[in-house]
N, C-alpha and C positions, 0 to 999 in steps of 0.2 A: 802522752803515753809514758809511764811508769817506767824508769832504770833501774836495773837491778840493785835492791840494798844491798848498802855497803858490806851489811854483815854476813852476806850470803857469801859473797866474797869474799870474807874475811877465811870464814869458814872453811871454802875453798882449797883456797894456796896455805892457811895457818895450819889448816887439823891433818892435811893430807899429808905435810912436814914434820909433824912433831909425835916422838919415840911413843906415845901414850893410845893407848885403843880408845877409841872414842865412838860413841851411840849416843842419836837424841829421840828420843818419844815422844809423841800425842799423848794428850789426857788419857787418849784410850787404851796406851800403851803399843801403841804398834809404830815401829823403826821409820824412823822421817830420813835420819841422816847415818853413815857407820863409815869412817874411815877403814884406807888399807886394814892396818894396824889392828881394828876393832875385830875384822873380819878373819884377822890368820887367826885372834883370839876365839871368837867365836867358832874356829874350824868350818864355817860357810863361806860363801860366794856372798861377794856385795848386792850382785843382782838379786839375789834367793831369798835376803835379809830385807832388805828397803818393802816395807808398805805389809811385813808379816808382823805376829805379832809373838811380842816379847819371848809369853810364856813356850812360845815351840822349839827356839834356839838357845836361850840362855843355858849357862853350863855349871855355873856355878850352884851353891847348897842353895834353892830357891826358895825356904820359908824363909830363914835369915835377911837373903839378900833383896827379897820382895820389901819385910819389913822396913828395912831402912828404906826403901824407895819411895815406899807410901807413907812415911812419916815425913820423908821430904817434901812428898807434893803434898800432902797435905799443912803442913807449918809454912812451907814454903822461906824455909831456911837451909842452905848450903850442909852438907854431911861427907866427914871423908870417916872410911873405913877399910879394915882389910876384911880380905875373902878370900878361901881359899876354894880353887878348885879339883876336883877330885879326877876329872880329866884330863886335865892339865900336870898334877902333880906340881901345883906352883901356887906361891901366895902373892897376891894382889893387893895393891891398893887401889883403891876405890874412893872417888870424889862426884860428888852426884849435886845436881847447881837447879835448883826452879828456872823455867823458865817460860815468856809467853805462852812456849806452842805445847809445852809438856815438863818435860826434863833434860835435860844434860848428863852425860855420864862420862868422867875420864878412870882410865884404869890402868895399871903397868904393873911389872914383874918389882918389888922389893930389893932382889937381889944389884939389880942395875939402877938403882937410884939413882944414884953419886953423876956414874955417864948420865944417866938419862938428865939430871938438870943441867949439867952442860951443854950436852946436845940443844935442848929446848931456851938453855939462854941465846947460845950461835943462832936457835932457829926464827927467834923471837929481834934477837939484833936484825937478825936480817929482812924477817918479815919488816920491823919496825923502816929499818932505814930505804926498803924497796919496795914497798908497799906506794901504788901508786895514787892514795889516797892523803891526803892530809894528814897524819896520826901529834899528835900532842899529849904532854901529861900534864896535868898542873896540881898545886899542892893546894890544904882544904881550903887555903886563902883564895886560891884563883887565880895564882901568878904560877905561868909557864917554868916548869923544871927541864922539860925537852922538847922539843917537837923535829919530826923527820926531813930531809928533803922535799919531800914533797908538798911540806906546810911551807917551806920557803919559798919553794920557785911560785906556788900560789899565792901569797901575800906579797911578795918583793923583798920581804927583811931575810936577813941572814939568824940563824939559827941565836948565835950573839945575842944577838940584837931584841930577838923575843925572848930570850929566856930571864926571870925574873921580871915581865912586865905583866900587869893585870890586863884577862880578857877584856875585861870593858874598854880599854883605851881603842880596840880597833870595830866593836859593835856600832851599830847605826844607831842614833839616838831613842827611835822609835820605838826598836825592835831589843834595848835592854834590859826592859822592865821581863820580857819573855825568859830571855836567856838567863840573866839571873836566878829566875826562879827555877829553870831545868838544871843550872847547876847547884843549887841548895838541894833540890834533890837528889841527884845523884849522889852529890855528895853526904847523903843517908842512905844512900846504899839502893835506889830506884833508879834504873837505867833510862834517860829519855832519848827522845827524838823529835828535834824541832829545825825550825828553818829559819834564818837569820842572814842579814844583809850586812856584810865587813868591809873596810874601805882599805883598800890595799896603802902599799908604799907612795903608788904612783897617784893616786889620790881616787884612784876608779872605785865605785860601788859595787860589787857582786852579792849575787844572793848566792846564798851555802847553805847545806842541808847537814844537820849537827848529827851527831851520836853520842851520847854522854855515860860514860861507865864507871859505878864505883872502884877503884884501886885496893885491893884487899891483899893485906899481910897478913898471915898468922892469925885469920878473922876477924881483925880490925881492918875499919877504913881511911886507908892511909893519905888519899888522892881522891883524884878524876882524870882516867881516860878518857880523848877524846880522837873521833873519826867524822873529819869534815868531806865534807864532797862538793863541788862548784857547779849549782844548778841553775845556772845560769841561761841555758842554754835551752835546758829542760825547758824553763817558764816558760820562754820563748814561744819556745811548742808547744807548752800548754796553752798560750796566751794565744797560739794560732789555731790549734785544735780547738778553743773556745770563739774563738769570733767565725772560724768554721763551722761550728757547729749552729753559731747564730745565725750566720747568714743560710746554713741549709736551713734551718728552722725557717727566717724570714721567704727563703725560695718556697718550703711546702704550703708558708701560708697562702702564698701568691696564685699557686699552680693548685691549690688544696688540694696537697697529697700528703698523707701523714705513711707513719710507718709503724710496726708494733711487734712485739716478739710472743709468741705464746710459752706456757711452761706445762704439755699436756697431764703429766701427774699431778700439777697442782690444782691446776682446771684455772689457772691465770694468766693474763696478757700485762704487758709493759706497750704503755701508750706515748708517742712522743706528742707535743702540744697539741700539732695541728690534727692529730684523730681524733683527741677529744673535741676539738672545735667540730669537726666533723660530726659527728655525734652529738652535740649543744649541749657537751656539757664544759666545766670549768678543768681547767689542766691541773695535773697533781701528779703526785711523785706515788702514791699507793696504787699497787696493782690491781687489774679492772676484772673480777669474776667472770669467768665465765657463759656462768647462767645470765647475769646482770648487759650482757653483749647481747644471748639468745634475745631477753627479753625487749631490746629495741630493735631486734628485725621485724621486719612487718611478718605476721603472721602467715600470709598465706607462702613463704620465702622460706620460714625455719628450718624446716623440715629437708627441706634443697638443700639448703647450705649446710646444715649440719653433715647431713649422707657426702655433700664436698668435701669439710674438714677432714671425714674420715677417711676416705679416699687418698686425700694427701696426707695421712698420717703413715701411710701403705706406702709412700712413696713417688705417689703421683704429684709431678706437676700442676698448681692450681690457678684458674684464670675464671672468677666468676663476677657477675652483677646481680646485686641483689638492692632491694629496698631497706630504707629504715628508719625508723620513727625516732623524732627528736623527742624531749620532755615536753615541750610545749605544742608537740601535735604534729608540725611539718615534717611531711613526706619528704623524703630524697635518695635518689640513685646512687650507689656507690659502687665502684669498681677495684674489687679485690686481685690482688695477686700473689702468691705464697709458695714458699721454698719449705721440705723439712732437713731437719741435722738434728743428729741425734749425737752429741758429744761424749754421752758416757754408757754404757750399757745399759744402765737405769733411767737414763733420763732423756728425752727426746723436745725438741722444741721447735716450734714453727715459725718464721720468720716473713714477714710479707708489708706490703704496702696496699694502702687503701685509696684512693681516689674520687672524688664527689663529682661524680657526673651528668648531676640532672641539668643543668643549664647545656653540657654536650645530648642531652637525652631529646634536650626540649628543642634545640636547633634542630636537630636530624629530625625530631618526628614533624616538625615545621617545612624543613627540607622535603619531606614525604609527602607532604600535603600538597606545598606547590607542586611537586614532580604529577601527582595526581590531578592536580587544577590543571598543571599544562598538560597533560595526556587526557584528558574530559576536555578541554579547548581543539586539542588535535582530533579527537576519534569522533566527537559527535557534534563536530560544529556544521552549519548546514551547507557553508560555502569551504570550498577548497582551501588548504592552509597547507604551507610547504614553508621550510627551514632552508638557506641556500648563504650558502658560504659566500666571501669576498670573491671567491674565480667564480662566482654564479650558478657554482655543484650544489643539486640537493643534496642536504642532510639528514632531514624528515620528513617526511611526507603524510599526510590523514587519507580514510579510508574515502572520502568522497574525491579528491583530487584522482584517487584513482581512475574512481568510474570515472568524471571526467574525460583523462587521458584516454582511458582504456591500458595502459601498463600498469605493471604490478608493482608493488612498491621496492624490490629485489631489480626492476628495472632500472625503476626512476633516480636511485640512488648511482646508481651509473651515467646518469645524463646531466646535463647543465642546461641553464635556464634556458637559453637562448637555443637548445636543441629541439625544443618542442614548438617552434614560432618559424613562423616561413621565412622567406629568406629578405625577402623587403623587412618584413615584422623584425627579424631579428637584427637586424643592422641598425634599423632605427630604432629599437628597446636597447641592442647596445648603448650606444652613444649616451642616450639619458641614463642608463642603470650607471655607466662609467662615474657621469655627473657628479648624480646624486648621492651616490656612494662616498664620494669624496665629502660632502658638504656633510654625510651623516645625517641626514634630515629625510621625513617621510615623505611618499611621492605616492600619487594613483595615476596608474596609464590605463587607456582601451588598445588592444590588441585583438590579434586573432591566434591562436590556438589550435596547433592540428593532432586531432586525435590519430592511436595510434592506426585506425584504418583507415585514415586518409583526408576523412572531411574536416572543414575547418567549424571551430565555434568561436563567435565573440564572445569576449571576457573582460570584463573589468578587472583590474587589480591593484592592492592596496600596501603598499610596500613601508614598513616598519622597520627602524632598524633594532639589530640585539647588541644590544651592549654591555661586554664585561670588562669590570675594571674601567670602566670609563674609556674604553674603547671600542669601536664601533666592531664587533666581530661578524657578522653578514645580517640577514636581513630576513623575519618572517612577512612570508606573499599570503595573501588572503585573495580567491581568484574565485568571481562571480560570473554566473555564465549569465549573459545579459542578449542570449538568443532572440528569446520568447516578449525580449521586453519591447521591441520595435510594435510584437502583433500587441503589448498593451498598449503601446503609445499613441499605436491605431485605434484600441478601443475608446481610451481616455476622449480620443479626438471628435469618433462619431458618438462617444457619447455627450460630449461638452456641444457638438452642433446640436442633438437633437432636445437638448436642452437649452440652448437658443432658441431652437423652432418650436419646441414646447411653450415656452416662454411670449415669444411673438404669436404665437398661435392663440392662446390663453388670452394674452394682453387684446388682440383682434377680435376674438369670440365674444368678452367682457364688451368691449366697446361696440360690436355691432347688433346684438341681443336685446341692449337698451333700448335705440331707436326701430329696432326692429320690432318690437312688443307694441311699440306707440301705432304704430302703421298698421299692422294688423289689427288691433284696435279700432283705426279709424277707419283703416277700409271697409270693414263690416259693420261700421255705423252708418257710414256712409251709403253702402247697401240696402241696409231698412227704411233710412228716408227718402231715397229714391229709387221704391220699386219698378215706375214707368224706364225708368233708363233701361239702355244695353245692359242686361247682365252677361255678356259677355265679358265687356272690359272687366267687369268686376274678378267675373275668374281667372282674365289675363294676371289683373293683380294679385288676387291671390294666390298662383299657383307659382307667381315670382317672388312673391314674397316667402312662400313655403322652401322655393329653392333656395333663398338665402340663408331661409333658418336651417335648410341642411347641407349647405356649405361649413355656415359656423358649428354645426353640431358635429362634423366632421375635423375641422380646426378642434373641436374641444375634445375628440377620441387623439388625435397626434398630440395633443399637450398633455394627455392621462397612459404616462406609462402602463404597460401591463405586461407580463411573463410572457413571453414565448416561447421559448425551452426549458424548463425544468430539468434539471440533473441531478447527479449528488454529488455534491462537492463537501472540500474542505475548509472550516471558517477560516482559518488560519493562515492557508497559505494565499487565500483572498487579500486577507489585510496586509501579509506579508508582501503580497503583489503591488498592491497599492500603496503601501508604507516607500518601495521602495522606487514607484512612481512620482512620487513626490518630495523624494530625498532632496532631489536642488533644488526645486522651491522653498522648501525648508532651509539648506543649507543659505540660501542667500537671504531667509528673513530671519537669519541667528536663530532658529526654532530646531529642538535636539526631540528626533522621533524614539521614543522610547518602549519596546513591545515587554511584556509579559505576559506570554501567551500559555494555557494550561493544555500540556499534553495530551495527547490520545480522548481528544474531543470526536464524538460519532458526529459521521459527514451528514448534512442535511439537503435533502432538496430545494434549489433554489434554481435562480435565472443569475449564473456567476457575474453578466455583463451589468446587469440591471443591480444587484446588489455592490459591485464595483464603483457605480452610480453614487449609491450610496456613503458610501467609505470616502467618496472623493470630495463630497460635497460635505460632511462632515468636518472633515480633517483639513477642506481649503480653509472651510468659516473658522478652524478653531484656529491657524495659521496665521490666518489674516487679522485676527481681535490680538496678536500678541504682536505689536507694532514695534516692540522693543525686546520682540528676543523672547524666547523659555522653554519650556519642554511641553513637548504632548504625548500625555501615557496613554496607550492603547490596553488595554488587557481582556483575554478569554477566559470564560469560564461557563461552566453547566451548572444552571441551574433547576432541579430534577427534570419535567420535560421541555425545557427550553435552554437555548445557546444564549448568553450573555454577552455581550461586547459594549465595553466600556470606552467612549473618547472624552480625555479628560485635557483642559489646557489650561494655560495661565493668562488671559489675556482679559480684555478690559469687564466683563462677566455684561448679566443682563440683569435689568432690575424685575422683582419676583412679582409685581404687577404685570409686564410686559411679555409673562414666560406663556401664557396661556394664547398669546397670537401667533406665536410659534405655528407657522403651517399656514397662515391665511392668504390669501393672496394677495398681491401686492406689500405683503407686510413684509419690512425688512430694516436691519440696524444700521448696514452699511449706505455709507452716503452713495454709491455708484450700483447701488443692489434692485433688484426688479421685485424682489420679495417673491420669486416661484420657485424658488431652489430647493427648500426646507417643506414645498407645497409637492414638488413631485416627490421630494425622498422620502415624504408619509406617504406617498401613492402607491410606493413601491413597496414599501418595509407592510401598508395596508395587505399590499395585493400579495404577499406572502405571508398574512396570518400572522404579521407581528405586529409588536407593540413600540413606541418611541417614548424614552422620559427623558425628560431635562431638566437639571439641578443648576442652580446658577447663585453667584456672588461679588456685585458687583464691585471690580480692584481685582477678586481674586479670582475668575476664572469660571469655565462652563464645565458639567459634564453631560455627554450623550448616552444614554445608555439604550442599546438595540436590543430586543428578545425577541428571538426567533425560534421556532416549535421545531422540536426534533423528527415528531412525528412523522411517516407518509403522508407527502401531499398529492 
């Protein structure tokens, strides 16, 4: 941060002392500065003077006194003259000095000269020696004639001591090729200003900030005045205000958040580094148009933001997001915020920070997605799922847990795990949830479950912990009602005997048919060549012999499934049923049941037991070829008038020779297999008007594929 120049200062305490009216001007002529003095002359108020211009106050003959003014600034050569004013009734003199900002003017009454330079030497001693700045004179050589107090107590020497020594002896080596040349010029009569580093008495370095002024007698220059100042201090703070400044620059780049100023008449912004990075472009110290900003917002944005800029030009507070197109194509979020200040009546400027927040853009709408996964997990998952804290409180609950329950989920939020479980059930679910809680590890219990009117349901459940921060915070339950599954367990059962007895029934019909054909045969040969016998016995025999063959044709109707009830059922929750029939035998041959089942498939008539049959014997064989473990994909689909069901497995496959005995009797891959397994489940999938294909590869696995007709059967 800038300290006020010395010379402002000078100005100050010098001109507000001394007998003489004094006014200084802009180029454009209007009053920068007017002491007391100037003011009783001028017959106005200092306040009334400062920032008007010239031509409204001045009192003197003004074609005259113009003239010489604008010969001054234009030659830009020092003019004294007299003036008289007709106001006034008094003659002046008048001294008029170029300067940076305009002109200088000093002026006083004639009649008081004589006082008035004494006054102004008392004023000038005294400036000189209390002057809290450094002040020095030295002659065209460069060797000190005076210097004040305040040059002493700042370097250490005594007045003595420097006068008659040359500036150079106490300049930094570095820094004398500079100073030398600011003093050669002044001393032609060019005032500078530079900055130089002096080593005092005590041997210390300072840096100082010079002022160098020709000395003028009788319009020769006789000297150089000098005003030193110890900005040492200053640096300091400059030095801190710059590694401030770098380290904010290094934080925006870190956090990328830049910052920028608008200038709304100019239609310009002042960008600090890290916005332009923001925007891909390269940093630079030229102000950034406008239009050149519109043109990298994304298009369908401009038109928003621009109506926001103006918004905030009115005064409004501004907090927006918008997109915007880098040079090289990439999209990205950025979040603006802007303040306005209006500094001058004319001129108004916006002030704000920008911020790149597509990576916070892309989290959150990430964030959204999962919140969405996990609410499509909760609302339409088919089994029960509930959210339950460390004390065992539900947290969330899904809409089938309800039904389940029978309370509403306004209820269940008020109740803990162990409140919906009998009082055996919950004591002993205590104790393990205690457990397992502690270990943080998942856990499946069977319990029982009382809905809210009273009757109990068996349930499986599958307890999962949630953990944030790598702490276990409670625990999502996944709760299967495993009522219904006792009456599958039953069917699984009578259907696994009657496939036994199919099987034994088949294998006995087969083996009694052969010898039974021979006998028949020979009974009736035997018939022809001995017509004299009893044809009694003969009918004995045959009529026992006919009862065997419909004993065995009886044996071969109990080994030939066929429908008995027909209903319309669901494919899906079939395989569903059965899928989940055979979960532990899967789980304990490492085999992972995998469904991808197509929604809103039309129910089909079938015999639900008899195709259960099905499904079972399917999915045991594919089970059983994966001796080492894999997955078996099930999938549903319609294919226009038939149901598709796909069982697919990894296991040891069948060679494409072999795939055509598929179904015969006897015929089978497994070393402990009867080969009738594959011979009813076409019996079946026949006697519902369907089709069986099988794709195979042997290493890599079988598929089943069942089609079944949609139709009315």
């Amino acid at each position: 941060m800038a300290l006020p120049g010395v010379w402002e200062r000078y100005k100050q305490q010098f001109l507000e002392n001394i007998s003489d009216g004094f006014i200084s001007f802009d180029r454009h002529w209007n009053v920068l500065h007017v002491n007391t003095k100037g003011s009783l002359l001028l017959t106005s108020e200092r306040d009334v003077l400062l920032g008007t211009n010239v031509y409204e106050h001045w009192r003197f003959n003004e074609p005259e006194f113009f003239a010489q003014l604008r010969q001054v600034s234009e030659s830009q050569v020092e003019a004294v003259f007299i003036e008289y004013s007709q106001r006034l009734h008094a003659w002046f003199e008048v001294k008029a000095f170029p300067s940076e900002e305009g002109i200088y003017v000093l002026f006083r009454e004639v009649a008081a000269f004589v006082q008035n330079v004494q006054q102004e030497k008392q004023y000038f001693h005294s400036l000189f020696e209390q002057h809290p700045d450094a002040i020095y004179a030295m002659n065209l050589s460069g060797y000190y004639i005076n210097v004040n107090p305040a040059a002493e107590s700042l370097t250490g020497y005594s007045r003595t001591e420097l006068v008659n020594q040359h500036f150079q002896m106490h300049i930094h080596p570095q820094d004398l090729p500079q100073t030398k040349q600011c003093f050669d010029a002044a001393a032609k009569g060019a005032s500078q200003r530079f900055e130089a580093r002096i080593r005092t008495k005590t041997g210390e370095m300072i840096r100082m900030k010079f002022t160098n002024m020709p000395i003028m007698v009788e319009g020769s220059i006789v000297g150089v005045y000098g005003i030193a100042q110890d900005i040492t201090q200053q640096k300091e703070m400059e030095n801190a205000l710059q590694m401030s400044e770098k380290a904010l620059a290094h934080s925006q780049r870190i956090a990328r958040v830049g910052h920028w100023e608008m200038v709304f008449e100019k239609r310009v912004s002042y960008w600090s580094e890290e916005t332009f990075r923001i925007f891909g472009f390269e940093p630079r110290q030229e102000p950034v148009s406008l239009d050149l900003i519109m043109a990298h917002i994304h298009p369908d944005d401009q038109k928003w933001v621009e109506q926001q800029i103006n918004r905030a030009r009115h005064g409004h507070p501004l907090r927006v997001e918008y997109r915007i197109l880098r040079p090289d194509g990439e999209e990205r979020i950025v979040l603006s915020q802007r303040e306005v200040h209006s500094d001058r009546a004319d001129s108004t400027k916006m002030f704000g920070i920008i911020q790149d927040i597509t990576e916070q853009k892309r989290t959150e709408q990430l964030l959204i997605e999962s919140q969405q996964r996990y609410q499509s997990l909760m609302t339409y998952n088919a089994d029960g799922v509930t959210a339950i804290d460390l004390t065992g409180a539900y947290i969330e609950v899904n809409p089938v847990f309800e039904r389940m329950t029978g309370y509403r989920k306004e209820e269940l939020l008020q109740l803990s795990y162990s409140d919906l479980l009998g009082e055996d059930e919950a004591a002993q679910a205590g104790g393990i949830w205690d457990s397992f809680v502690k270990e943080g590890a998942p856990f499946t219990l069977s319990s029982k479950l009382v809905h809210k009117e009273g009757h109990v349901i068996e349930v499986a459940t599958h307890h999962i912990p949630i953990i944030v921060n790598r702490e276990v915070t409670g625990y999502f339950t996944i709760w299967r009602d495993t009522s219904g599954q006792k009456q599958t367990d039953e069917i699984l059962r009578q259907s696994e005997k009657l496939a036994a007895v199919g099987q034994l029934a088949a294998a006995v019909a087969h083996e009694v048919r052969n010898p039974l054909t021979s006998l028949k045969g020979f009974t009736q040969l035997l018939q022809h060549q001995f017509p004299t016998a009893d044809q009694s016995y003969f009918d004995i025999m045959k009529g026992e012999l006919e009862r065997i063959e419909l004993i065995s044709g009886e044996l071969l109707v109990l080994a030939k499934p066929k429908p008995e009830r027909f209903e319309q059922r669901c494919v899906n929750q079939i395989v569903n049923d059965v899928a989940l029939l055979l979960e532990s035998q899967a789980n304990m041959s490492a085999v992972e049941i995998e469904l991808t089942l197509e929604s809103e498939l039309p129910p089909i008539f079938c015999d639900e037991n008899q195709l259960k049959q099905v499904f079972v014997n399917i999915m045991k064989n594919g089970i059983e070829s994966m001796k080492d473990g894999g997955k078996m994909k099930i999938a549903s689909q319609r294919r226009a008038q038939h149901l598709a069901l796909s069982f697919t497995d990894e296991g040891c496959g069948i060679p494409k020779e072999e795939l055509d005995k598929i179904g015969d009797p006897f015929y089978t891959t497994k070393e402990q297999g009867t080969g009738l397994g594959m011979m009813i489940t076409q019996k079946i999938i026949q006697h519902h008007k369907g089709v069986m294909q099988f794709e195979s590869e042997v290493g890599k696995g079988t598929t089943v594929t069942v089609l079944l007709p949609i139709e009315d059967m």
